[in-house]
N, C-alpha and C positions, 0 to 999 in steps of 0.2 A: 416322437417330437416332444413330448410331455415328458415324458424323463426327459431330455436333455432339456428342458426350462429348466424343471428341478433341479436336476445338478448344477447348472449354471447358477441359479435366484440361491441357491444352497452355499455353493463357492461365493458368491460374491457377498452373502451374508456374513459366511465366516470370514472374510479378508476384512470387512469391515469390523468388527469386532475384534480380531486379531490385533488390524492396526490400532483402534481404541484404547485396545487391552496394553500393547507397546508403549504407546503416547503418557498413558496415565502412568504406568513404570514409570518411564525416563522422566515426570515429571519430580520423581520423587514425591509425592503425596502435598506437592505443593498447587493450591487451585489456579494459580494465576499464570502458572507454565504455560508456554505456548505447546502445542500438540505434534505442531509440526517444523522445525526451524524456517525461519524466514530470513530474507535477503535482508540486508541493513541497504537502510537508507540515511546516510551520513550526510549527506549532503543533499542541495538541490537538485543539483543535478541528478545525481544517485537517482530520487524521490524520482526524477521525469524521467530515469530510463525504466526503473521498475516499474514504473504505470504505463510505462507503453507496453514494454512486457507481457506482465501478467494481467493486464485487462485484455490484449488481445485474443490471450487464451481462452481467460474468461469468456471472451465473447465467442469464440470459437464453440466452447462449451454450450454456451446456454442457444447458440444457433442449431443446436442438434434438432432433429424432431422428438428427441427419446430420450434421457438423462440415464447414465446405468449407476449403478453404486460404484465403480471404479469412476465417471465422471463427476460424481458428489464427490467423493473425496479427493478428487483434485482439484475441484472446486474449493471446499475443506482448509486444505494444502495453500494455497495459491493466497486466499482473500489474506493469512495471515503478511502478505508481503505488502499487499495493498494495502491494508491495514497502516500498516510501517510507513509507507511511502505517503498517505495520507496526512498521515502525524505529524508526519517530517515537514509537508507543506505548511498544518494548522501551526505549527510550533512559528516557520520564517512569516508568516501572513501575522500573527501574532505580535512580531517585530516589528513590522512594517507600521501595522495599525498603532502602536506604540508610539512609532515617532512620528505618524502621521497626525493623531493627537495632542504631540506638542510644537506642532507649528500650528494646528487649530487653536491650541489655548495661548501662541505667544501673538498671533493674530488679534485676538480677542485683548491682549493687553498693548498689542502694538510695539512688539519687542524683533527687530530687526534682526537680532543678532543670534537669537532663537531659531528665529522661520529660516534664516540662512542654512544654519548649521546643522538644525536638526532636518530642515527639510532637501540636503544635500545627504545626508543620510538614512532619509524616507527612499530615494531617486535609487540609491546603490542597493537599497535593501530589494525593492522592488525590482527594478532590474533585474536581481540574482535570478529570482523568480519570475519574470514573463520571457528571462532568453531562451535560447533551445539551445537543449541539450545535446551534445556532441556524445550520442549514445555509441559502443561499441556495436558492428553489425550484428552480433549475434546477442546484441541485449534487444534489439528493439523486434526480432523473428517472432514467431508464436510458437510457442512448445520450444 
């Protein structure tokens, strides 16, 4: 039973490092490459199906009693999609507050035609963002 730890904590030592060793390759000796390719989130939508996705994996993951080195690295794996899908949110929420801003500031001067227009376009921004997403079945599964 001791040998086969060994060889297993051995094997799973070396895959970790293999894959490392791959990642840093493919990155071209560039620091800022990602390790592992991740989903694009182009949209909001996108952004809400990839976090249903891969957090549920995640959570699948991190509900183990036991994490292996194959579980780390798909954990690894996976955070960079979240990652993505994150960004894509702060990027439209970033929008939003933008125009939400300037019907706060056309408020403050009493400019009607401001708070109309910009805050009919705070409404669609936002919107984009609190609908649900009409995710593919097999984008919102786990694994």
């Amino acid at each position: 039973m001791k040998n086969t730890f060994i060889n297993q904590t051995c094997a799973s030592v070396a895959l970790f490092f293999s894959v490392i060793g791959m990642s840093q390759a493919l990155s071209d000796g560039n620091a800022s490459a990602n390790h592992f390719p991740s989903v694009a989130s182009a949209s909001v939508a996108q952004a809400q199906c990839n976090l249903a996705k891969y957090n549920a994996s995640l959570q699948d993951i991190i509900n183990q009693p036991k994490l292996t080195v194959t579980d780390m690295l798909s954990v690894h794996e996976l955070t960079y999609t979240l990652e993505q899908a994150i960004q894509r949110l702060q990027v439209s929420l970033a929008d939003v507050a933008e125009e939400l801003e300037k019907v706060h500031k056309a408020s403050e001067h009493l400019d009607p035609n401001v708070i109309v227009s910009s805050g009919q376009i705070y409404q669609e921004k936002l919107q984009a963002i609190l609908q649900n997403a009409q995710c593919p079945i097999d984008t919102v599964s786990a694994n």
